[in-house]
Rosetta silent file (secondary structure, phi, psi, omega in degrees, C-alpha in Angstrom):
SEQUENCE: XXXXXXXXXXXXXXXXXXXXXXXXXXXXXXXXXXXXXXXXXXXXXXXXXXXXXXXXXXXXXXXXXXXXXXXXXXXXXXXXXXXXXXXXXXXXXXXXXXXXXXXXXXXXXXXXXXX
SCORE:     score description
SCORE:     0.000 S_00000001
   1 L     0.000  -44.015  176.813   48.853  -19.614   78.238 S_00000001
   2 L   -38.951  -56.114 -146.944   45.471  -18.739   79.648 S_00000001
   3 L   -90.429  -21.986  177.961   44.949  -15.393   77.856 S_00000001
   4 L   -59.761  -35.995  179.428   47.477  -16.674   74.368 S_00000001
   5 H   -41.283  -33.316 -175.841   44.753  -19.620   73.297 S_00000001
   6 H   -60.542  -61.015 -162.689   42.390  -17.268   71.259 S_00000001
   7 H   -69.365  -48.143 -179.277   44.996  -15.301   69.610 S_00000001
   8 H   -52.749  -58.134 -172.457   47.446  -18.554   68.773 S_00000001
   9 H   -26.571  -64.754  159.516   44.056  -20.589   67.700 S_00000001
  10 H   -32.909  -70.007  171.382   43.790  -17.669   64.769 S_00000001
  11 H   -56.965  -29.431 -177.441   46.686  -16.985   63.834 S_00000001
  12 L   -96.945   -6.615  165.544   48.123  -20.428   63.344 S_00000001
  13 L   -91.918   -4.933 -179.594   44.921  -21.023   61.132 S_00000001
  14 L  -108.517   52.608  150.854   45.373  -17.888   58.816 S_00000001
  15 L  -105.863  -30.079 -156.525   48.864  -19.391   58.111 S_00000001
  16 L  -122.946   28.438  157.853   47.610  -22.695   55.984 S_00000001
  17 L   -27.532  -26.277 -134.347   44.523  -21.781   54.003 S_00000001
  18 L  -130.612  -55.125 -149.218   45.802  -23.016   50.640 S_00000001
  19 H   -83.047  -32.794 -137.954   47.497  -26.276   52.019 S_00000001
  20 H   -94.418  -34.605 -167.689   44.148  -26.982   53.742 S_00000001
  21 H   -93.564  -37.524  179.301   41.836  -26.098   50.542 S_00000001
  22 H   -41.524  -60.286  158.437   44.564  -28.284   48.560 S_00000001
  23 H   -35.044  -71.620 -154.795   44.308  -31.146   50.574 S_00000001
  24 H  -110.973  -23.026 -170.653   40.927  -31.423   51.917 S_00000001
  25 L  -139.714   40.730 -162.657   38.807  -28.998   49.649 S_00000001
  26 L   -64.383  -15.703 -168.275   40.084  -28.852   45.903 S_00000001
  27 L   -93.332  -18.112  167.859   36.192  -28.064   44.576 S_00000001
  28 L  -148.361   86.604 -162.789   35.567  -25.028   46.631 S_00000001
  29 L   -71.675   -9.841  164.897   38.973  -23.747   48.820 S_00000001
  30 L   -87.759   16.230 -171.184   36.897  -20.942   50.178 S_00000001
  31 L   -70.431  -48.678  178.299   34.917  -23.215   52.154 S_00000001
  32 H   -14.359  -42.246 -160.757   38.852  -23.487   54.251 S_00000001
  33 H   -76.879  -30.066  153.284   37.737  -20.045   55.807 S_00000001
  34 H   -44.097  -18.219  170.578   34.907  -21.554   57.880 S_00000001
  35 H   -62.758  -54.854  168.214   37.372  -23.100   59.930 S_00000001
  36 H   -60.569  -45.236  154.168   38.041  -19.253   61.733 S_00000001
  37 H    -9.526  -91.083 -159.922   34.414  -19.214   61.511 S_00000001
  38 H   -74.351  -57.139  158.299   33.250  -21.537   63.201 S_00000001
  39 H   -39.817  -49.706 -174.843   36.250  -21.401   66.062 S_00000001
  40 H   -73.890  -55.157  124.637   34.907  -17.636   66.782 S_00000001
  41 H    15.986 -106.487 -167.381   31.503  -19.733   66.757 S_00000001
  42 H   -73.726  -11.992  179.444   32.528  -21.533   69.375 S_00000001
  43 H   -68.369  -58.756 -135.784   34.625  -19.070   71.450 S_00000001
  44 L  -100.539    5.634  145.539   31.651  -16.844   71.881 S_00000001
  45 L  -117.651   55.635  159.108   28.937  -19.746   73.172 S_00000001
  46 L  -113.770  -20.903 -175.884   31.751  -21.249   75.184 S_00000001
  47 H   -81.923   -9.444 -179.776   31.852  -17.594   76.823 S_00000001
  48 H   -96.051    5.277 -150.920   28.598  -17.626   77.988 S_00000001
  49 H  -116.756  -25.779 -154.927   29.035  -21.059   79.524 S_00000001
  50 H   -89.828  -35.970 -176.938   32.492  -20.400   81.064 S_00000001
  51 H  -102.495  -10.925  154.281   32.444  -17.816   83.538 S_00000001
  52 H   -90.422   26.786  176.339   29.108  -19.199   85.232 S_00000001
  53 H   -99.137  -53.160 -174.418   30.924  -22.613   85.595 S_00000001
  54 H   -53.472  -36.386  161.641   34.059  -21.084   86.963 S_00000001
  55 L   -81.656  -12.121  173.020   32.192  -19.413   89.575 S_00000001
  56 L   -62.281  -72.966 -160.306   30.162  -22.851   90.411 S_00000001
  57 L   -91.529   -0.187 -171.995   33.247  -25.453   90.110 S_00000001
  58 L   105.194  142.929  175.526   36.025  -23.253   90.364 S_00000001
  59 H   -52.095  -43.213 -151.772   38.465  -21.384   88.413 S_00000001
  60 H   -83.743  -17.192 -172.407   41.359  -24.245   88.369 S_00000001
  61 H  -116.589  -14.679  125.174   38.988  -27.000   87.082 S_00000001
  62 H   -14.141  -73.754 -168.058   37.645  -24.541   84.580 S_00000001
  63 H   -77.731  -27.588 -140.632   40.629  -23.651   83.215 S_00000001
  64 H  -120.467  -40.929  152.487   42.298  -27.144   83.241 S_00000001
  65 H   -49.844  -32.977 -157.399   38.669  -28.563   81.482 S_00000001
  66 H   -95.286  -39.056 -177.682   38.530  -26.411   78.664 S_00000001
  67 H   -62.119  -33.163  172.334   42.454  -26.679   78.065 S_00000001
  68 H   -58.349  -41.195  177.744   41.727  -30.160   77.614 S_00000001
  69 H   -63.259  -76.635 -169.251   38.541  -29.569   75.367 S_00000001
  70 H   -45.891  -45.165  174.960   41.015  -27.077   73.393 S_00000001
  71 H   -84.200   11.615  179.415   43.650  -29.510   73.078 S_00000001
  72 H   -73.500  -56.751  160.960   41.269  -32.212   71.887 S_00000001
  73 H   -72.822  -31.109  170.198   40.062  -30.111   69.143 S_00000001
  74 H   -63.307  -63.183  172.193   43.311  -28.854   68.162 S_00000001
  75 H   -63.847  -20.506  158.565   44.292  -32.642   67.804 S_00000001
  76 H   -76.532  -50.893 -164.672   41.100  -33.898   65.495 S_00000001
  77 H   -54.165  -45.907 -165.823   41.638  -30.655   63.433 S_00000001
  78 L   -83.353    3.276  174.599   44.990  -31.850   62.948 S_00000001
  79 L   -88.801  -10.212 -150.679   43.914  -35.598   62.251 S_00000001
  80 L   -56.708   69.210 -167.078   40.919  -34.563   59.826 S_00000001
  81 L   -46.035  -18.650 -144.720   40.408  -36.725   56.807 S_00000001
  82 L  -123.499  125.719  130.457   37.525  -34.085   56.138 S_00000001
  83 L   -61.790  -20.784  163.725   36.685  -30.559   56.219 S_00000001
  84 H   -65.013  -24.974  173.524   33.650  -30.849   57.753 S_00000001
  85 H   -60.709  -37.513  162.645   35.750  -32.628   60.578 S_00000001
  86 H   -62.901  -31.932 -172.779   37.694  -29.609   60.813 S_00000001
  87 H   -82.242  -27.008  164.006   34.860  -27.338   61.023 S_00000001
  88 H  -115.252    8.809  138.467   33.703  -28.955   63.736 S_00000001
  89 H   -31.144  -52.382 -139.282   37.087  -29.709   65.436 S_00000001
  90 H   -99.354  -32.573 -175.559   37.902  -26.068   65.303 S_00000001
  91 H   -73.853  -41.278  156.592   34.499  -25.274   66.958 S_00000001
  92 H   -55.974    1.629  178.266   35.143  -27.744   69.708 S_00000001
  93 H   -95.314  -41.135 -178.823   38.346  -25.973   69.701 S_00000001
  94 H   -94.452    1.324  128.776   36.773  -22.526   70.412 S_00000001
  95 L   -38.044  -61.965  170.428   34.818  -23.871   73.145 S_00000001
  96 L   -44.280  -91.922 -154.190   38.010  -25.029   74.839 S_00000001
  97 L   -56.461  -12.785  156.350   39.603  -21.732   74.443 S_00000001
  98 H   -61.678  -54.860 -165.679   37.048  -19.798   75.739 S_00000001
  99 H   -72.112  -22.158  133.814   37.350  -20.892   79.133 S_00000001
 100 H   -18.273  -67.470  171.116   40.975  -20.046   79.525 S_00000001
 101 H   -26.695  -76.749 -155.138   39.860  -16.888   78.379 S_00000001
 102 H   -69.444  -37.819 -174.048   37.185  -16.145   80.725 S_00000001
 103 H   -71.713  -55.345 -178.982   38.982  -17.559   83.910 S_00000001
 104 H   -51.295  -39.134  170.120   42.152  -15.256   82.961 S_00000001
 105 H   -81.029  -35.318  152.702   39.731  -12.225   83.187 S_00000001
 106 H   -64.498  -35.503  169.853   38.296  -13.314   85.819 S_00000001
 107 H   -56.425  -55.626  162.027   41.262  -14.307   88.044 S_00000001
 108 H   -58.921  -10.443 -169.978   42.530  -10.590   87.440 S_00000001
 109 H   -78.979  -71.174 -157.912   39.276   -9.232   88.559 S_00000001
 110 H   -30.955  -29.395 -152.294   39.398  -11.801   91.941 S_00000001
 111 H  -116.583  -53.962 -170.042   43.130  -10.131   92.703 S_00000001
 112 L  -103.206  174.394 -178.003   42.909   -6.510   91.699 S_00000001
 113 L  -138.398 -173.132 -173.006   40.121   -3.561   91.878 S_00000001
 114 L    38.797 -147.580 -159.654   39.696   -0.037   90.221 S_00000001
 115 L   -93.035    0.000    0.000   41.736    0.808   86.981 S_00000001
């Protein structure tokens, strides 16, 4: 689950562009694509935040914060009367999912060495 959050996050958003722009964006549906945006956004200043927390507070309260942050955003994206609500859903969503990340790569460092 740790190291699957990034890749699921993506992937389950380049499934529903069209349903998304239907819904929520009929005057410009390429706006929709700011949603990966903005998650990759947030992945990559949640990474610079994530692995010096993890070595402060710990891996396990790391990892167990941000999956909470991730599933928080994953649930307003899927409540969103808005797209801007999404956009910044999906970025508190790539926040989350960073730290998962970053913990998973770290935890493998902490147990093994060389290649």
């Amino acid at each position: 689950m740790l190291a699957a959050t990034v890749a699921f996050s993506i992937d389950a958003m380049l499934q529903v562009p069209r349903e998304i722009a239907a819904s929520l964006s009929q005057g410009s549906p390429n706006q929709v694509q700011l949603g990966i945006a903005t998650f990759v956004v947030g992945m990559g200043c949640g990474t610079l935040f994530a692995g010096p927390l993890s070595d402060t507070f710990g891996r396990h309260k790391i990892a167990i914060g941000s999956s909470v942050l991730f599933i928080l955003g994953a649930l307003l994206s899927a409540r969103a009367p808005r797209l801007e609500t999404i956009l910044v859903a999906r970025t508190l969503q790539g926040v989350g999912a960073a730290g998962p990340r970053v913990v998973a790569l770290a935890i493998t460092r902490d147990l093994f060495s060389g290649r």
